[in-house]
C-alpha positions in Angstrom: -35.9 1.0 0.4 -31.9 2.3 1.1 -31.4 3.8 4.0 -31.7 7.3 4.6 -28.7 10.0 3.6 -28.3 13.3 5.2 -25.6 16.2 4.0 -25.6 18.4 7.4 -24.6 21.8 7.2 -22.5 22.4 10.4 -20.2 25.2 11.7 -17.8 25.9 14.2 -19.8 26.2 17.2 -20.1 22.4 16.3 -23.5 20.2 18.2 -24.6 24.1 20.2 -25.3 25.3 16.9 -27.1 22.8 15.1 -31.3 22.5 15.1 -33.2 19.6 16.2 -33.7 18.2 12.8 -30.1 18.1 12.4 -29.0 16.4 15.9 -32.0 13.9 15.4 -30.5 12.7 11.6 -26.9 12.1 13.5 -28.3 11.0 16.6 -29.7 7.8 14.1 -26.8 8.2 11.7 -24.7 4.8 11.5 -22.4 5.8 9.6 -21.2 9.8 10.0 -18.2 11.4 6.8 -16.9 14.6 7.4 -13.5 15.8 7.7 -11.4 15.2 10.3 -11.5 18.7 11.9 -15.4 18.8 11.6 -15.7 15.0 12.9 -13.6 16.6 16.5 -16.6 19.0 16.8 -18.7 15.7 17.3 -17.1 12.9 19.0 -18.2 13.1 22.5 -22.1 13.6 21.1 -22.1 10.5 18.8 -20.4 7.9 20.7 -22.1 4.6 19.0 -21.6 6.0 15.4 -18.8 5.2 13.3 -17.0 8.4 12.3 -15.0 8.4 9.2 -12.8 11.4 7.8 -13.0 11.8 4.1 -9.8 14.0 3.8 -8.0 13.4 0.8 -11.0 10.7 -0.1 -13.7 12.6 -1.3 -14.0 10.6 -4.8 -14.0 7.1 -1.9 -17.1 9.3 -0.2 -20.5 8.0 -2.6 -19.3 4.8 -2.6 -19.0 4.7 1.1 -22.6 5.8 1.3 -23.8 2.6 -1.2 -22.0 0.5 1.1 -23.9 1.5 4.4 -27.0 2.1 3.0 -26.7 -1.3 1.2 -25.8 -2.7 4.9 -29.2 -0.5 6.5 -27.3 1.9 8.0 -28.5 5.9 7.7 -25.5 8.1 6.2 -25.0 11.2 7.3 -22.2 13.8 6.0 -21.1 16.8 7.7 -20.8 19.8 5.2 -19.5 23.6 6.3 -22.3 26.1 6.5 -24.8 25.3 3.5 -23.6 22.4 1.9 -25.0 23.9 -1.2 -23.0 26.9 -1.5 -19.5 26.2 -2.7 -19.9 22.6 -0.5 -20.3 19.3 -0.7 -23.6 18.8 -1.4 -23.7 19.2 -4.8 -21.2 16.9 -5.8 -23.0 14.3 -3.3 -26.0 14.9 -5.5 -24.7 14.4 -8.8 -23.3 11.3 -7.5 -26.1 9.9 -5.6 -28.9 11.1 -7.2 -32.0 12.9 -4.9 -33.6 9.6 -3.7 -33.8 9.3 -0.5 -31.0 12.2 0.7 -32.2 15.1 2.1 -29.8 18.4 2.3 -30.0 20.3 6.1 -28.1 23.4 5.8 -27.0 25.7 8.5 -26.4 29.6 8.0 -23.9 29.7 5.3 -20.6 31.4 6.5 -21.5 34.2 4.4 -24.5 34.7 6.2 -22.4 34.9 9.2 -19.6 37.0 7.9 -21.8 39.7 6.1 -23.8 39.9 9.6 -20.3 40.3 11.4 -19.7 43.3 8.8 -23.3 44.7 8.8 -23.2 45.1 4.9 -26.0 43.5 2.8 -25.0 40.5 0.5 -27.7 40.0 -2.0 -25.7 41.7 -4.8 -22.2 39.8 -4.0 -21.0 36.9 -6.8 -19.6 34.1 -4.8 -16.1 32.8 -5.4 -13.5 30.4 -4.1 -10.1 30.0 -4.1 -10.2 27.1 -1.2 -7.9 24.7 -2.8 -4.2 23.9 -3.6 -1.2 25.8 -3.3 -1.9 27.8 -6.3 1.3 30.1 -6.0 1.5 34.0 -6.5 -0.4 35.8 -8.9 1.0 37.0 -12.2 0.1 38.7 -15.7 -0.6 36.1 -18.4 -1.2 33.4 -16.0 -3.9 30.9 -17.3 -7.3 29.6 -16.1 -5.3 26.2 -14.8 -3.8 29.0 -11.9 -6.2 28.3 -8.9 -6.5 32.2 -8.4 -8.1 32.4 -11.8 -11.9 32.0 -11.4 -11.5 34.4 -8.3 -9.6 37.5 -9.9 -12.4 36.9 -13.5 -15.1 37.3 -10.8 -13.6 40.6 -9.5 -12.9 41.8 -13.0 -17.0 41.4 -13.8 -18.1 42.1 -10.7 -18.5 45.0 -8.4 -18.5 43.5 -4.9 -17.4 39.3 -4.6 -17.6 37.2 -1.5 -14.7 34.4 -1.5 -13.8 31.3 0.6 -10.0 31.4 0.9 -7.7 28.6 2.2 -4.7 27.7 4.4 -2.5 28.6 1.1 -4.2 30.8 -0.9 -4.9 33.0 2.1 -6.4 36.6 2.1 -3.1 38.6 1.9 -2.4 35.9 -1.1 -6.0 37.3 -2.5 -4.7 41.0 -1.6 -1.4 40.4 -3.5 -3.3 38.9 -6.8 -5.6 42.1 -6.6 -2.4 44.7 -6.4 -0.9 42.7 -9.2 -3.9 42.6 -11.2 -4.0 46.7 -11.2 -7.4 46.8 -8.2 -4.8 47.8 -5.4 -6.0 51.5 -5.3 -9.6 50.7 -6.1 -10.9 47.9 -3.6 -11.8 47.6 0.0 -11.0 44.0 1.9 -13.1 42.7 4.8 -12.3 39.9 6.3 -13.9 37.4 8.7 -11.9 34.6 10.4 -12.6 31.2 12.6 -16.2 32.5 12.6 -18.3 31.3 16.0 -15.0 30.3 17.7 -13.7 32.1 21.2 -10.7 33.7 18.9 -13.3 35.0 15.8 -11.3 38.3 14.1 -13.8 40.8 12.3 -12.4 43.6 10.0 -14.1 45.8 7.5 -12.9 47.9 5.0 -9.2 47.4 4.5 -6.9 48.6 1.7 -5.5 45.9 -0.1 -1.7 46.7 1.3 -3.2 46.8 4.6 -4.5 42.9 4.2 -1.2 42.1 1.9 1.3 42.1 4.7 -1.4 40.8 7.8 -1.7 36.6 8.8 -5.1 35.5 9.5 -6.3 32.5 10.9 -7.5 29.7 9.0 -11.0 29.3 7.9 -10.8 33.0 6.2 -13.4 34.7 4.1 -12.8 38.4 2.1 -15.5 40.6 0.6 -13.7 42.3 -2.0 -15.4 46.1 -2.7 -14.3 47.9 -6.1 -15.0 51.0 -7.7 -16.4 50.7 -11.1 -15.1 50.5 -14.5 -14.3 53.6 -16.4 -12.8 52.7 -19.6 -14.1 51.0 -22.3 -13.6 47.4 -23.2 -14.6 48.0 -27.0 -13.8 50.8 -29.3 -10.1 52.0 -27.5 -8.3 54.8 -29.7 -5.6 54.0 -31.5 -3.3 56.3 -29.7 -4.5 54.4 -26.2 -2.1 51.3 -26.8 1.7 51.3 -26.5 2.9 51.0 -29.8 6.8 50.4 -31.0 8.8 53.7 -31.1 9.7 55.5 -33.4 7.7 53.3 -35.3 3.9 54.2 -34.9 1.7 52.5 -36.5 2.4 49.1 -35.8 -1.0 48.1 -34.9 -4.7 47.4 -35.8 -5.9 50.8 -37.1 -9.2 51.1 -34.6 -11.6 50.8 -38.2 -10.0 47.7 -39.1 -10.0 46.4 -35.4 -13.8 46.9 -35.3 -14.1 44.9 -38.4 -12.1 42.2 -37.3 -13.8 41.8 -34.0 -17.1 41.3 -35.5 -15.5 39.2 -38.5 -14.5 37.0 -35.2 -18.3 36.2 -34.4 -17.1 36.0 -30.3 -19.0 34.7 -27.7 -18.9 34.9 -23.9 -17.0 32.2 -23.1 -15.0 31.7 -26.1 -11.7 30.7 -26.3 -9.5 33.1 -29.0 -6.2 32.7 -30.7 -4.0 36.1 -31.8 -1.1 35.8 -34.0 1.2 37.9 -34.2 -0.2 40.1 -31.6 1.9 43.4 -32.3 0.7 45.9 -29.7 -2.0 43.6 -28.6 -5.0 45.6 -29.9 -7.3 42.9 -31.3 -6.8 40.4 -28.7 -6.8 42.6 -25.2 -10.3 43.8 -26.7 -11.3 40.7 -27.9 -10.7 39.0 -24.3 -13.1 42.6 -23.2 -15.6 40.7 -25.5 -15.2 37.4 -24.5 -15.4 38.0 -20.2 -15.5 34.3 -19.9 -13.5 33.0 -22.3 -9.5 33.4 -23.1 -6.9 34.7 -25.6 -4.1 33.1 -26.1 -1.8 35.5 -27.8 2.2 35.1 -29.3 4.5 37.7 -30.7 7.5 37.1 -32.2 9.2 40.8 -31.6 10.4 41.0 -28.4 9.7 44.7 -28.4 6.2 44.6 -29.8 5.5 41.8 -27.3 6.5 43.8 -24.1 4.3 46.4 -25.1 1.3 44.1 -25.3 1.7 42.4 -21.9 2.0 46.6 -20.8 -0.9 47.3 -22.5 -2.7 44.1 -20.5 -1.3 45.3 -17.6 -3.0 48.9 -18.0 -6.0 47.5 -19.0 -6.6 45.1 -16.2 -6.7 42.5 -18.9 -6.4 39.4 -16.6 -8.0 36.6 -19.8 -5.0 37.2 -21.7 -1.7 34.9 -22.1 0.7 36.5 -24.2 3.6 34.2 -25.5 6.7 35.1 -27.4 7.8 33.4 -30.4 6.8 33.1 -33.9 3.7 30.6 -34.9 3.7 28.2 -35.2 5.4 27.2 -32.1 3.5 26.8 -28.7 0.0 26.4 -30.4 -0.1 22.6 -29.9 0.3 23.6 -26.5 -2.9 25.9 -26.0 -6.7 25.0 -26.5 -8.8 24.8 -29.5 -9.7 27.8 -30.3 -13.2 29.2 -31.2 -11.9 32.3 -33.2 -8.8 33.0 -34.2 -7.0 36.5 -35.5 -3.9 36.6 -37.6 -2.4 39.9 -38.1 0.9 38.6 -38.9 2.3 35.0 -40.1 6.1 35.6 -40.2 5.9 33.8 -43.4 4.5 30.6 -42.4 0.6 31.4 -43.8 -0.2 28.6 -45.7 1.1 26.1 -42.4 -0.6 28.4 -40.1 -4.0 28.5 -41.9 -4.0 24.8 -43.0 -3.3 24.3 -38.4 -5.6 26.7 -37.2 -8.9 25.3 -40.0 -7.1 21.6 -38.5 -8.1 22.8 -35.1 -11.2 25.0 -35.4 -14.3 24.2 -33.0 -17.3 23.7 -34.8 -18.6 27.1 -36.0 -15.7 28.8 -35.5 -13.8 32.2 -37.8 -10.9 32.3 -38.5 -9.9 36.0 -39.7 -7.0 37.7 -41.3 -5.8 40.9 -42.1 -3.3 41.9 -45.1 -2.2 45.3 -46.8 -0.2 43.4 -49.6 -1.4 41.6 -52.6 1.2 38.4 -52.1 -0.4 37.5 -48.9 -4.0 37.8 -50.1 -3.1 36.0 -52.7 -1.1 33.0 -50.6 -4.0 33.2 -48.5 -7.4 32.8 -50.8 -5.2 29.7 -52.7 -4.4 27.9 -49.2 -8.2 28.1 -48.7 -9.5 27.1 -52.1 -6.7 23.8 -51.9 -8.0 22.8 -48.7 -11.9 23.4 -49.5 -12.5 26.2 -46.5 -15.2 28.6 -46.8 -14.6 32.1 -47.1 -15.2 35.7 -47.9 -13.5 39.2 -48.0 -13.8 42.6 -47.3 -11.5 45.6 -48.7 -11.4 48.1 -45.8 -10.6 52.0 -47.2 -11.1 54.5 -44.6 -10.3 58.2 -44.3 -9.8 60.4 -41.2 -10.1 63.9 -40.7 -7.1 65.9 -40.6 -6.7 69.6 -40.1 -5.5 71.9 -42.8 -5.2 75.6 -41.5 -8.5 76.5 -39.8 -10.3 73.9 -41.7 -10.2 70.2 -41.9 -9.4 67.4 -44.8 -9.6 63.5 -45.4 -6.1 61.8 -45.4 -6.7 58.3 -46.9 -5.6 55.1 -44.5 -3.7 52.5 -46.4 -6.2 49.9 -47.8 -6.9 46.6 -45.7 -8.0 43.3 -46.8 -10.2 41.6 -44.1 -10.5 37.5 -45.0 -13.0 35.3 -42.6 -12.8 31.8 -43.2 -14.7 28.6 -42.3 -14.3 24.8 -42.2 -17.4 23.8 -44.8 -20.1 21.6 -43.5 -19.6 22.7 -39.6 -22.1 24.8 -37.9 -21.4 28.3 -38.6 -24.4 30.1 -37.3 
């Protein structure tokens, strides 16, 4: 049988806060991994064991482990807190398997910190932005930014919990959340070098307060927030900022609605919107999809700034609005699972002939026209290449007051094509 593996949750306090359990497993480790800063906690404790750092090496650390336990050594690796929240331990796992390893967590720094703050944590999604340099926050930016994951977490949830880093610090974290349209709405806490003689506690900040503050390094924020109040479906026509004097220019809300559904979104899914206009289809398309991602391009550099506004006052952070005309830049972004065009510059036929090209399985691809030449350029690219389809004429009528009583005015009519790429998975 391999020798033994133990992942050891350990904090600052370093050997005085560890249980018996753990200081037996490193008392008989041969072999201790932890990083270098966490090793220093141990050294005059574990004077016969090898200690090696892993910084930097962490894809070297499993095959360490095979090596000593191959040689009938015990492993043990040192892990922050509970090496199963946001540590180590996981990956370990995947890697090695659950034979022989057994996982002895201590208090979990958010344990700590939410004791430090007296609040209750059982209601708090867990985030982390504990990694590279990810630079400052801004609109459009991508998931590849490493702030992303933490500012969607705020966006769907009330209170978060996050791990920051020497970089991406907490007035970083405060920055991204003024940027992002939450600087009036949250609170900050933050707890710092938890356990150590210089530990820094405070609760309740503004997000300009922890903006323009240093803390120590290892930080952690809870991030408070009033709830939403407006609607991430259904938005009135009139909400958006729309090209002047030229209303108008912009999903009408029954043909939005339509389109939307046409789109067949999921949580997570990732969504194309072409000629974006105001931005109306795809800032409530990335409502729709929470976990997913629009990528959006405009060609009209006044029709464009008026969508990344419209993001902006939304808190619309899934959203990457590009300017140019399609189709440039899409063999830069993702494939998507559901793609809107509401305007083709001209280029339809190349732009539906792409899009069905790149389509995931099961995916809609849905257009919107008022004129009978692009309907008709549009069914004929999709009968030449063999594409599935269907479409809906849209006629509404809204009320409009005439003296002290009221009368329907007819919209203009809208035809509303969803297409397919035959034999995929479309349900």
């Amino acid at each position: 049988m391999s020798a033994e593996v133990f992942i050891i949750g350990i904090l600052d306090d370093g050997w005085a806060g560890l249980g018996d359990a753990a200081r037996q497993a490193l008392s008989g480790a041969g072999l201790v991994i932890g990083v270098g800063r966490t090793l220093d906690l141990l050294k005059t404790q574990l004077p016969a064991a090898e200690l090696r750092a892993m910084d930097g090496a962490l894809a070297r650390v499993p095959g360490w482990i095979a090596d000593a336990r191959a040689a009938g050594k015990t492993v043990a690796v040192l892990a922050t807190g509970d090496p199963l929240c946001h540590g180590i331990g996981g990956y370990l796992l995947g890697q090695l398997g659950g034979a022989g390893v057994r996982v002895l967590p201590a208090p979990s720094t958010l344990q700590i910190a939410f004791a430090r703050w007296q609040k209750p944590w059982q209601d708090v999604a867990i985030a982390s932005c504990h990694s590279k340099d990810a630079g400052e926050w801004q609109w459009g930016a991508t998931p590849a930014h490493g702030l992303y994951p933490l500012l969607r977490a705020v966006a769907l949830n009330r209170r978060v919990f996050a791990f920051t880093g020497p970089d991406n610090d907490p007035a970083r974290l405060a920055r991204a959340l003024i940027t992002a349209g939450y600087g009036d709405e949250v609170r900050l806490s933050v707890a710092s070098r938890l356990l150590l003689a210089d530990e820094m506690v405070a609760c309740d900040l503004s997000a300009v307060d922890v903006a323009h503050r240093q803390f120590s390094d290892p930080s952690v924020v809870l991030i408070e927030r009033s709830p939403d109040a407006a609607p991430i479906f259904g938005r009135d026509d009139l909400d958006y900022l729309q090209r002047s004097p030229e209303k108008g220019l912009i999903t009408k809300q029954e043909a939005r609605a339509l389109s939307l559904a046409k789109l067949r979104l999921k949580a997570d899914s990732t969504v194309w919107d072409i000629g974006a206009g105001s931005g109306s289809v795809g800032l409530e398309a990335a409502g729709l999809a929470p976990f997913g991602h629009v990528w959006a391009i405009e060609k009209n550099t006044a029709d464009a700034a008026n969508a990344r506004a419209n993001a902006e006052r939304f808190r619309i952070g899934n959203y990457t609005l590009c300017e140019g005309k399609a189709p440039a830049l899409l063999d830069t972004w993702p494939d998507p699972d559901a793609v809107f065009i509401g305007g083709s510059g001209g280029e339809l036929d190349e732009l539906i002939r792409l899009i069905l090209a790149r389509l995931k399985p099961g995916g809609r691809l849905v257009m919107n026209f008022v004129t009978l030449e692009n309907l008709a350029t549009a069914t004929s690219a999709l009968k030449a290449i063999g594409a599935g389809w269907d479409v809906v004429q849209l006629q509404a009528s809204r009320s409009q007051p005439i003296l002290d009583m009221h009368r329907m005015a007819a919209q203009n009519p809208v035809w509303i094509v969803t297409a397919w790429v035959q034999n995929k998975e479309n349900a």
